[in-house]
DSSP file (Angstrom, degrees, kcal/mol; ACC not computed):
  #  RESIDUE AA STRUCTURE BP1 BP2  ACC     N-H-->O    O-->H-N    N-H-->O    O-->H-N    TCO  KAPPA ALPHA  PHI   PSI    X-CA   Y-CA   Z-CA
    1    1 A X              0   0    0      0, 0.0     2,-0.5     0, 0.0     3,-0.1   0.000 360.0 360.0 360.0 132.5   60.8   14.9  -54.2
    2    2 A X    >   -     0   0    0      1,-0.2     3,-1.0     3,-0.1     6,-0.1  -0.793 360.0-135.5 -75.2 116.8   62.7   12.1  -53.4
    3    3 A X  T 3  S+     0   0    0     -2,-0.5    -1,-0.2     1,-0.3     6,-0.0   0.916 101.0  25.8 -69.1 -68.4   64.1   10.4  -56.8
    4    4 A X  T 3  S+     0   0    0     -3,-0.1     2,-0.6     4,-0.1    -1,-0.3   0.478  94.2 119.7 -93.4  -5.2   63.3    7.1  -56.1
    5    5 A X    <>  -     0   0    0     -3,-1.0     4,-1.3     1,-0.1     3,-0.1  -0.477  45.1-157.5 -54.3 115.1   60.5    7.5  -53.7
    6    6 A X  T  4 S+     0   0    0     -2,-0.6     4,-0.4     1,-0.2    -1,-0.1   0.385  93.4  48.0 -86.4   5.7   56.9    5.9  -54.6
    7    7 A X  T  > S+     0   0    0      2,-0.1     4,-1.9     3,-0.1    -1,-0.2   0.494 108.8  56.9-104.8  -4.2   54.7    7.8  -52.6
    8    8 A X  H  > S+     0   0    0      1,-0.2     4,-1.3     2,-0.1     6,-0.3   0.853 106.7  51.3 -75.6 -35.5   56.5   10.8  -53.9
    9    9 A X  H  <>S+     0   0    0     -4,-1.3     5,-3.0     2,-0.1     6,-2.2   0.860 104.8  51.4 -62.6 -42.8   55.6    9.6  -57.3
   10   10 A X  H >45S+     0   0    0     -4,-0.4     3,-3.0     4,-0.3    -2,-0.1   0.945 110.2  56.3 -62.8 -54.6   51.6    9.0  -56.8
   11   11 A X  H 3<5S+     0   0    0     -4,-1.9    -2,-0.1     1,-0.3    -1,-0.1   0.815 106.9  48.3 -34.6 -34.3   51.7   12.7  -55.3
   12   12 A X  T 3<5S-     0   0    0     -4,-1.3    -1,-0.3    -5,-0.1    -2,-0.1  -0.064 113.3-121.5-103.3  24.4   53.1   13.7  -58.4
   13   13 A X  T < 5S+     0   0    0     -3,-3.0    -3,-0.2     2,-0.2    -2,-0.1   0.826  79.3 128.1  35.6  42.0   50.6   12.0  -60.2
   14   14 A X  S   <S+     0   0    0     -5,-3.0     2,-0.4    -6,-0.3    -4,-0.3   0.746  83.4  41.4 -77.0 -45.3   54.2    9.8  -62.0
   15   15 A X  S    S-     0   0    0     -6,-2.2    -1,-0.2    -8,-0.0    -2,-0.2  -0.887 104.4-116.4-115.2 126.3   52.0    6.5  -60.7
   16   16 A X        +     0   0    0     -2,-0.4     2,-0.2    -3,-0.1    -6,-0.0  -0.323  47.2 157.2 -72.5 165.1   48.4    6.5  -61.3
   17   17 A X        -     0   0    0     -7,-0.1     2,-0.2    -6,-0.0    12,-0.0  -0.936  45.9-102.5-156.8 158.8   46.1    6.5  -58.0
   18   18 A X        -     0   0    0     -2,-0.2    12,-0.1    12,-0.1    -2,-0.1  -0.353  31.6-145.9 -93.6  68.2   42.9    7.3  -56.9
   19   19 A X        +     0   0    0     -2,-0.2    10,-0.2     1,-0.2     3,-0.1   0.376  19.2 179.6  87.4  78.5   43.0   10.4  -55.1
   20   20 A X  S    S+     0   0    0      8,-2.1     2,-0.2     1,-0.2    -1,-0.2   0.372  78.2   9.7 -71.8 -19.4   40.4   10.4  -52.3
   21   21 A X  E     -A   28   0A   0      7,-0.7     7,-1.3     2,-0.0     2,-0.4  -0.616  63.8-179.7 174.9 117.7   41.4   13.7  -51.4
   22   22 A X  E     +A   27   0A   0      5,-0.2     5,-0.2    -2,-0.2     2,-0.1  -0.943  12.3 152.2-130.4 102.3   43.7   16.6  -52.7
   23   23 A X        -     0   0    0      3,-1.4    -2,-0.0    -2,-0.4     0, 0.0  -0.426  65.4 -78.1-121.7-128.6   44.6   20.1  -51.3
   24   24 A X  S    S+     0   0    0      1,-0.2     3,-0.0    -2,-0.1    -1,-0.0   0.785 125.6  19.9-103.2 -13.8   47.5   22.1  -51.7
   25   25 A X  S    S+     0   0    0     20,-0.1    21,-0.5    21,-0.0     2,-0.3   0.350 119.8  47.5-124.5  14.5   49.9   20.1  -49.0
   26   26 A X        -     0   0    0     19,-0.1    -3,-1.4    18,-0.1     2,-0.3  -0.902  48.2-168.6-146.3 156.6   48.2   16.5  -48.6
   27   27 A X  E     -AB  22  43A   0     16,-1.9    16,-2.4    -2,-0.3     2,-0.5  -0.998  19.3-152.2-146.1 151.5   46.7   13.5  -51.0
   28   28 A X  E     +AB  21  42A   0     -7,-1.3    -8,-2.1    -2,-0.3    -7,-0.7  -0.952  25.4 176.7-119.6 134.8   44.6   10.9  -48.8
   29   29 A X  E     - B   0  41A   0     12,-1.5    12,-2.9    -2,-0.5     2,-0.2  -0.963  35.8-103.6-109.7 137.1   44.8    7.0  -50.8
   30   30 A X  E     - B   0  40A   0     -2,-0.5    10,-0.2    10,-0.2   -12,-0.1  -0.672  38.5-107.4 -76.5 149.4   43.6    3.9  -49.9
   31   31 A X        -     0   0    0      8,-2.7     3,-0.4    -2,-0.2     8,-0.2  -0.409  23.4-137.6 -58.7 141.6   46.4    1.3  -48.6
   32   32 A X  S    S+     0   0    0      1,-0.2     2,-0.3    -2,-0.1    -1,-0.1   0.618 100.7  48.3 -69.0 -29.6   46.8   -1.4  -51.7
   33   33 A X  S    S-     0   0    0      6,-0.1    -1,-0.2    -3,-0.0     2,-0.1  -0.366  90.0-152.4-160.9 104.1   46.8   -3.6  -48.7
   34   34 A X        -     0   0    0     -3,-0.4     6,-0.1    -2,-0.3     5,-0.0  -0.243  29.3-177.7 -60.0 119.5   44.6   -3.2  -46.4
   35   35 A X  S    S+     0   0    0     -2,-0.1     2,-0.3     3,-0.1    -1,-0.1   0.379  85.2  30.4 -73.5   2.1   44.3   -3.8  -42.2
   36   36 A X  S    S-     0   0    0      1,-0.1     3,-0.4    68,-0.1    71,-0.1  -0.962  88.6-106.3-154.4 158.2   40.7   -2.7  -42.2
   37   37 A X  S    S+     0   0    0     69,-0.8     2,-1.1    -2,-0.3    70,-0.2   0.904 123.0  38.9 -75.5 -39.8   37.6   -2.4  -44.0
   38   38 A X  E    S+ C   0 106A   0     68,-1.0    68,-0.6    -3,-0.1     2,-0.4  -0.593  74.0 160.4 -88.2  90.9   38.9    1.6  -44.2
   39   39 A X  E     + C   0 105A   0     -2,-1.1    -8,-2.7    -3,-0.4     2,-0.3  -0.363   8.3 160.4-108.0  70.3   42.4    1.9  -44.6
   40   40 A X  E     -BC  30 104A   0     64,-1.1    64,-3.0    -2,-0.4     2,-0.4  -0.502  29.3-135.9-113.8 178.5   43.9    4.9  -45.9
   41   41 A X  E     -BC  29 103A   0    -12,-2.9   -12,-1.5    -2,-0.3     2,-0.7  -0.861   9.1-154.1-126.2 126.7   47.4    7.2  -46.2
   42   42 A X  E     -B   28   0A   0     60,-1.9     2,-0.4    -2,-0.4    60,-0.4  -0.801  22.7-161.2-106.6 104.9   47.4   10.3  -45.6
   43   43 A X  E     -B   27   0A   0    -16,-2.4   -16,-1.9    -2,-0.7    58,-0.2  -0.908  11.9-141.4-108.4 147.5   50.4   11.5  -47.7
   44   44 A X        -     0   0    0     56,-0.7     3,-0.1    -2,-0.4   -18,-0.1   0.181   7.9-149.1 -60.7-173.3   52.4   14.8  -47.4
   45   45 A X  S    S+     0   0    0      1,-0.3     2,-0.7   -20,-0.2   -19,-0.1   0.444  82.8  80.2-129.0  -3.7   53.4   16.3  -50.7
   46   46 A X  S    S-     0   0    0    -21,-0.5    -1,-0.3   -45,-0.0    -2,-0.2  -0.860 101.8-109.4-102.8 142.8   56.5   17.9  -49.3
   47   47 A X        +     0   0    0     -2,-0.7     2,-0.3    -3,-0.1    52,-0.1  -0.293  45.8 172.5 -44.4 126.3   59.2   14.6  -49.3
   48   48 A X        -     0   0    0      6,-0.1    52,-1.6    -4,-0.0     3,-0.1  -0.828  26.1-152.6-129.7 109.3   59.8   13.6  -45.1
   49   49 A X        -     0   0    0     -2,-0.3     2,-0.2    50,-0.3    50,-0.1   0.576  67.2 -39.2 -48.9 -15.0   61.7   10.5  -45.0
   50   50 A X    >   -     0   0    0     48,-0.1     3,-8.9    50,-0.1     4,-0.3  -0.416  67.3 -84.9 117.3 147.1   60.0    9.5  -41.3
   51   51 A X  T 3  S+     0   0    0      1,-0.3     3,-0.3    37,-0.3    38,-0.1   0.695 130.7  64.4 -46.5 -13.5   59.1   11.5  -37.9
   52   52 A X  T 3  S+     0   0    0      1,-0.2    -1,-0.3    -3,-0.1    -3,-0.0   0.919 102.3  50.8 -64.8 -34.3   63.3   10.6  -37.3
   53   53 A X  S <  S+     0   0    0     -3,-8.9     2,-0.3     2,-0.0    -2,-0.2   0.603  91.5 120.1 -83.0 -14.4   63.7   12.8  -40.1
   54   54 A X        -     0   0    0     -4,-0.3     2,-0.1    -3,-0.3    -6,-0.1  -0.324  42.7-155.3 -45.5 104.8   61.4   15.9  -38.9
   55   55 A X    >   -     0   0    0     -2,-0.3     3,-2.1     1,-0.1     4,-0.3  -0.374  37.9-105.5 -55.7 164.4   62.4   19.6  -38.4
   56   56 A X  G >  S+     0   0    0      1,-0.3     3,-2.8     2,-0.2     4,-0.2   0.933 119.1  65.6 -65.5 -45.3   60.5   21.9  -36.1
   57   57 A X  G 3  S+     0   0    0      1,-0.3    -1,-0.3     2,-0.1     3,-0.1   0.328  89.8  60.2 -76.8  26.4   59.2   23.4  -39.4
   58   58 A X  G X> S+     0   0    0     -3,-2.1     3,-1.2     2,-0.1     4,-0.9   0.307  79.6 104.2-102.6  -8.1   57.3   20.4  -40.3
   59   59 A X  H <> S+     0   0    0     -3,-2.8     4,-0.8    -4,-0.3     3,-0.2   0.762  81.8  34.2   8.3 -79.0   55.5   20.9  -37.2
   60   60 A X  H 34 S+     0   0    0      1,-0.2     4,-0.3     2,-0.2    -1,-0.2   0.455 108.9  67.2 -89.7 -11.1   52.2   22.3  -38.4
   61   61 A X  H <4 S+     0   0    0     -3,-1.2     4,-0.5     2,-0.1    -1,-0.2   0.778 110.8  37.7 -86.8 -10.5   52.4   20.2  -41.5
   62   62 A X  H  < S+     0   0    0     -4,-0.9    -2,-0.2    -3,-0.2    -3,-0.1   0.521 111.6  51.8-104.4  -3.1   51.9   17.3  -39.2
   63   63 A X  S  < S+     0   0    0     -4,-0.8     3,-0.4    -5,-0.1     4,-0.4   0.525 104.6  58.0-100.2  12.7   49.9   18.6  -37.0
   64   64 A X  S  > S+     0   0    0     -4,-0.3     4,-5.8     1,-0.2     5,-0.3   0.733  98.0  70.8 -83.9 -35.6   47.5   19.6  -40.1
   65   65 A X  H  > S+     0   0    0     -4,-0.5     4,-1.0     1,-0.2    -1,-0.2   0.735  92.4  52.4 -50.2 -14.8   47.6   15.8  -41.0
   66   66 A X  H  >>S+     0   0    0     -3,-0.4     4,-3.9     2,-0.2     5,-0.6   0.731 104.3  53.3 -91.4 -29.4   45.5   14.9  -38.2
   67   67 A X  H  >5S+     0   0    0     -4,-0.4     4,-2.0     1,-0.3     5,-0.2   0.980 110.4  49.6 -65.0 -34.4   42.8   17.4  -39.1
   68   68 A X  H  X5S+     0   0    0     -4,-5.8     4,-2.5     1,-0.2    -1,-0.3   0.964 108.3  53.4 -72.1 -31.0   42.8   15.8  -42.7
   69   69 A X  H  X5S+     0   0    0     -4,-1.0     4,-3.0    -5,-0.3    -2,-0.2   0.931 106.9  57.2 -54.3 -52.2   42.5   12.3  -40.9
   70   70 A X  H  X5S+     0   0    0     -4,-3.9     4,-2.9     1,-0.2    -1,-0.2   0.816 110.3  44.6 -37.0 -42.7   39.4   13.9  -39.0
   71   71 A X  H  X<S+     0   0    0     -4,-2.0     4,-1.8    -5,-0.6    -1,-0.2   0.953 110.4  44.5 -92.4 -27.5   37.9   14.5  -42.0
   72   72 A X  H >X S+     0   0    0     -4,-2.5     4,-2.5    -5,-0.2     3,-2.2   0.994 104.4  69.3 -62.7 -56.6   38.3   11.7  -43.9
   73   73 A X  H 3<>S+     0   0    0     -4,-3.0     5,-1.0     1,-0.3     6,-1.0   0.889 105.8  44.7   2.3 -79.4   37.2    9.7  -40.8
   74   74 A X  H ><5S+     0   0    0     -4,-2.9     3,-1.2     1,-0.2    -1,-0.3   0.769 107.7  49.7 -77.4  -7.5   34.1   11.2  -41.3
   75   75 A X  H <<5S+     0   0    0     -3,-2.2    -1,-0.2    -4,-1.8    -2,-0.2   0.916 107.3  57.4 -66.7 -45.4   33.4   10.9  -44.9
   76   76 A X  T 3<5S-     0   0    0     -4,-2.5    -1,-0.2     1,-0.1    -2,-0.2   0.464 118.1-119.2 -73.2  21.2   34.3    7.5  -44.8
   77   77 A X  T < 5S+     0   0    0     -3,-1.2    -3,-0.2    -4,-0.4    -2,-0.1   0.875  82.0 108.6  48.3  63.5   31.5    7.3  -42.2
   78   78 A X     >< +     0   0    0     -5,-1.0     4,-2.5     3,-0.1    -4,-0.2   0.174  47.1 101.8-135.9 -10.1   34.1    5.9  -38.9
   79   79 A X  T  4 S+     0   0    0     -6,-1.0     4,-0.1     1,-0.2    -5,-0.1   0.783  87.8  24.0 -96.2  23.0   34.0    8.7  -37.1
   80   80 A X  T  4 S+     0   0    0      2,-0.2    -1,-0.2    -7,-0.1     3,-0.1   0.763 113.2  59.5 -95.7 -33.0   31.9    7.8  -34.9
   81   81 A X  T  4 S-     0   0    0      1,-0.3    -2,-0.1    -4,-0.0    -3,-0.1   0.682 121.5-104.4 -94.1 -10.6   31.9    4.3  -34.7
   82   82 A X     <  -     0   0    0     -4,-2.5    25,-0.7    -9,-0.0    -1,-0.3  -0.343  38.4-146.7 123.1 163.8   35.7    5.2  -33.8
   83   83 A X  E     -D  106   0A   0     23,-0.2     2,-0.4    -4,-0.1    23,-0.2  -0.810  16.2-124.1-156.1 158.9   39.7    5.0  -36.0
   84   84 A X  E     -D  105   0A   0     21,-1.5    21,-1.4    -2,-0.2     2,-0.4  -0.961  19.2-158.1-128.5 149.9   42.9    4.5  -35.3
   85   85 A X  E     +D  104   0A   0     -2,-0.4     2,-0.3    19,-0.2    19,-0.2  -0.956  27.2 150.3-107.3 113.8   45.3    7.1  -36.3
   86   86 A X  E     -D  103   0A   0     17,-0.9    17,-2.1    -2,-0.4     2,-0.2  -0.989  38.1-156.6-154.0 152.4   49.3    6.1  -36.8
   87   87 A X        -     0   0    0     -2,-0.3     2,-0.4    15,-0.2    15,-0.1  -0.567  20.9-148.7 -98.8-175.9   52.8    6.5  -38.3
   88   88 A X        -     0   0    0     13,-0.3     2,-0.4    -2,-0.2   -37,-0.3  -0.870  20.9-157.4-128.4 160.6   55.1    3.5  -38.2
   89   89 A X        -     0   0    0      4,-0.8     5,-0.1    -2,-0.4   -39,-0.1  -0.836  48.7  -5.9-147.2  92.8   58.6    5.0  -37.9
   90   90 A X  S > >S-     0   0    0     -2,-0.4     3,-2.0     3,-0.2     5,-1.5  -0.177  92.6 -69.0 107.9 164.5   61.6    3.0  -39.1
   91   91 A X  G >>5S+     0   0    0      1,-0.3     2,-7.4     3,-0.2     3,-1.5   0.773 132.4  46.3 -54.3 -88.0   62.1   -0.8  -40.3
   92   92 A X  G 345S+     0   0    0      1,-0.3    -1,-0.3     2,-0.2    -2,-0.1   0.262 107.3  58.8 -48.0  34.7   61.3   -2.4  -36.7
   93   93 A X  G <45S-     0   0    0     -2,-7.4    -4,-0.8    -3,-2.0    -1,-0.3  -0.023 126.7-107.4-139.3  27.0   58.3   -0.1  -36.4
   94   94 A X  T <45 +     0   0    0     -3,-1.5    -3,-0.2     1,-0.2    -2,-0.2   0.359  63.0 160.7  79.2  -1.7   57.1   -1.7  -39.4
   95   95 A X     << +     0   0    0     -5,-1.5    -1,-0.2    -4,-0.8     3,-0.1  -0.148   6.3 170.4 -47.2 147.5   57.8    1.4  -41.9
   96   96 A X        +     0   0    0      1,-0.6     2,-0.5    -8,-0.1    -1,-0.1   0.703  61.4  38.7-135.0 -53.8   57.9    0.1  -45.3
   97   97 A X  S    S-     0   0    0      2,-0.0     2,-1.0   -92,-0.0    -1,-0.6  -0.953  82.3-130.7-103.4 117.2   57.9    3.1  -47.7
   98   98 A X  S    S+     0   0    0     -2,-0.5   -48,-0.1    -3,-0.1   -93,-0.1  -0.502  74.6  98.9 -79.9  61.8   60.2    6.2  -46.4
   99   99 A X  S    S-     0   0    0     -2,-1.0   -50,-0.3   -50,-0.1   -55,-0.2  -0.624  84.7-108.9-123.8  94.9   58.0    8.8  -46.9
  100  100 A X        +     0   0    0    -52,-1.6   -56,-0.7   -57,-0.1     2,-0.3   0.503  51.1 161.6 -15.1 113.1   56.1    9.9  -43.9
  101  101 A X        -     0   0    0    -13,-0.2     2,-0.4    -4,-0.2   -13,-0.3  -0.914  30.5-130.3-134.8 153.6   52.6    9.0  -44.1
  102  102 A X        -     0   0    0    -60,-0.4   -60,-1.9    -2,-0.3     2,-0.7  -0.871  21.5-144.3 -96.8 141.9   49.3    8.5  -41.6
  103  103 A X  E     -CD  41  86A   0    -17,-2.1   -17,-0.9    -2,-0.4     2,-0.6  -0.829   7.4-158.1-112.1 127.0   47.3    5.7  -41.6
  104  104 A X  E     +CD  40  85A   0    -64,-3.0   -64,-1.1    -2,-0.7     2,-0.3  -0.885  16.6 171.6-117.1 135.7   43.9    5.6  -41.1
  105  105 A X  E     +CD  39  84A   0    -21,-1.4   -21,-1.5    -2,-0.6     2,-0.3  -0.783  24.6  89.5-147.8 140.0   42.6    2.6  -40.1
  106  106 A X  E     +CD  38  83A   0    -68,-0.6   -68,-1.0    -2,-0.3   -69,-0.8  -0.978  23.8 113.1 170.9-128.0   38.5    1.6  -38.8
  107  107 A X        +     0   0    0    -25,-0.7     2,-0.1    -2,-0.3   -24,-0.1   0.603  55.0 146.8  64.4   7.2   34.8    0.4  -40.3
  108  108 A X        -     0   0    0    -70,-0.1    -1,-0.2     1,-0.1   -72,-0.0  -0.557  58.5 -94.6 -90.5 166.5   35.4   -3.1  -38.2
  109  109 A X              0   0    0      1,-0.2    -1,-0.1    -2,-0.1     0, 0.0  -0.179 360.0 360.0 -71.6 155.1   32.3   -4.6  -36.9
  110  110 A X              0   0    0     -3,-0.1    -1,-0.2    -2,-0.0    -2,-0.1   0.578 360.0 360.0 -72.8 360.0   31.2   -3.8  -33.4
């Protein structure tokens, strides 16, 4: 855990949130401010500052992130009418909070 990190703090239930989804390596939130009628963050629980910051053994924890996107996707009833998946990686790629997160983004009108 990153001291001063705030999504490291929701994980760690230090800041309340709601919790859309909890296993043993992931917590899924909605964005506080939202690009879509669905927007939510797919957080890790182990601290990764951004995909600059990755090792090869974060590999499979990021490619396990997509599968939780999948699945939220479809609870929140988008995955059909279609998502966007993304990181933003660094200030000029619009990163805001340095802890590697996915966004999941859909629900706009056809």
């Amino acid at each position: 855990m990153a001291e001063d990190c705030l999504f490291c703090k929701i994980v760690n239930r230090q800041i309340p949130s709601e919790f859309l989804y909890e296993d043993e390596n992931f917590v899924v939130i909605k964005d506080i401010n939202p690009h879509a009628p669905v927007h939510l963050l797919i957080l890790p629980k182990h601290h990764i500052r951004s995909i600059n910051d990755m090792e090869k053994q974060d590999s499979e924890l990021v490619g396990n992130m997509f599968l939780v996107a999948k699945q939220m996707a479809k609870e929140q009833g988008v995955n059909e009418s279609g998502y966007k998946v993304g990181f933003n990686v660094e200030k000029g790629g619009g990163q805001v909070i340095f802890h590697l997160h996915l966004h999941l983004l859909g629900g706009w009108e056809k």
